[in-house]
C-alpha positions in Angstrom: 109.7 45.5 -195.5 106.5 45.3 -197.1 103.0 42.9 -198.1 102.8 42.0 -201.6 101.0 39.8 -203.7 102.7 37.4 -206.0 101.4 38.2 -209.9 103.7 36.1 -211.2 107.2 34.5 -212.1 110.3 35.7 -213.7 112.5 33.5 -216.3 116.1 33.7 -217.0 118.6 31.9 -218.4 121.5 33.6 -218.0 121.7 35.3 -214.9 124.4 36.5 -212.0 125.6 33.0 -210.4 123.7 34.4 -206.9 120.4 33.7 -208.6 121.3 30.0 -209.7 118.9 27.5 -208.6 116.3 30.5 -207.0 112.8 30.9 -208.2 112.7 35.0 -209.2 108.5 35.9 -208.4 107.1 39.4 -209.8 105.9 40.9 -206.3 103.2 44.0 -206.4 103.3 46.1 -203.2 99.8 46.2 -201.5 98.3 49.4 -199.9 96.9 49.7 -196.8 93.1 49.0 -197.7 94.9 45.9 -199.7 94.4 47.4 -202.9 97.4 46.9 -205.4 99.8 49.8 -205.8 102.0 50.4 -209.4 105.2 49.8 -207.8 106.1 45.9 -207.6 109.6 44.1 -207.1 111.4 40.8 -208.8 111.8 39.5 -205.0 114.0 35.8 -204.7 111.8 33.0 -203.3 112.7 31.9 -199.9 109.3 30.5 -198.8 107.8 29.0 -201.8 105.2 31.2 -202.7 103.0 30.9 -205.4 100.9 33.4 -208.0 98.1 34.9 -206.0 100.0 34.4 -202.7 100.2 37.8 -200.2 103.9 37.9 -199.3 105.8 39.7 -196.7 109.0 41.3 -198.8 112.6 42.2 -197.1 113.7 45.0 -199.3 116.7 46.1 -198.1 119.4 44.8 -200.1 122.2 43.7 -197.4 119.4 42.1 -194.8 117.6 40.0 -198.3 121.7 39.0 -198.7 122.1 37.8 -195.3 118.8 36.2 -195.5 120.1 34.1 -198.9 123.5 33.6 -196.6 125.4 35.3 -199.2 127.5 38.1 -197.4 129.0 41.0 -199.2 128.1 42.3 -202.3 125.4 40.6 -204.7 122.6 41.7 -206.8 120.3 41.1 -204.9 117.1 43.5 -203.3 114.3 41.9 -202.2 113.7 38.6 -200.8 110.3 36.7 -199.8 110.4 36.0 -196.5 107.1 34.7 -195.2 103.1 33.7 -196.8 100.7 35.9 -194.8 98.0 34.5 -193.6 96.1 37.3 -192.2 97.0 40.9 -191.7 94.6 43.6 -189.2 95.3 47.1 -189.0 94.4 49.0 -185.7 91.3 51.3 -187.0 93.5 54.6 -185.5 96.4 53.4 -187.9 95.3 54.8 -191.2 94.7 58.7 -191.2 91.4 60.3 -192.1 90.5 60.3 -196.0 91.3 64.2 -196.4 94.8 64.0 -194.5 97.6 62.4 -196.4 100.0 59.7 -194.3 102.8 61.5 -193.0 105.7 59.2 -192.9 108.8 59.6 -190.2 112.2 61.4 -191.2 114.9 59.3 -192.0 118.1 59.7 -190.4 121.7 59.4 -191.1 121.6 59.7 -194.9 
């Protein structure tokens, strides 16, 4: 899961029948200090969200299906899940400028 901001929408008309009827938004992750980061997501619109909107993302592809109600298999990612209104980071959260953020192992994979 992850805060993004909504830079814009995505088009198609032809497209797996799981998409029919569901906005597609072009979703780029934010960075702690809220600056924009290069990697960004075509997310499904659940909470209609609009461009310039900060948006918390599911990307875990079998939680954003459940979400959608579709068990099973399905193309489907990342899902918008809720508008944020306002976001604080503890100031101990985010390491000192010289250390890089270590993140935790993961397991069983």
């Amino acid at each position: 899961m992850y805060i993004g901001r909504v830079k814009g929408t995505v088009v198609s008309t032809i497209k797996h029948p799981l998409f029919e009827g569901r906005k597609l938004l072009l979703v780029s992750r934010l960075n702690l200090d809220g600056a924009e980061a290069e990697a960004y997501d075509i997310c499904v619109d659940d909470v209609q969200a609009g461009v310039g909107d900060v948006v918390l993302v599911m990307d875990e592809g079998s939680s954003a299906r459940q979400i959608l109600g579709k068990r099973g298999t399905g193309p489907v990612r990342a899902v918008v899940v809720g508008i944020v209104e306002q976001a604080e980071l503890a100031a101990s959260a985010t390491p000192p400028a010289n250390q890089p953020r270590r993140r935790p192992a993961r397991r069983g994979r």
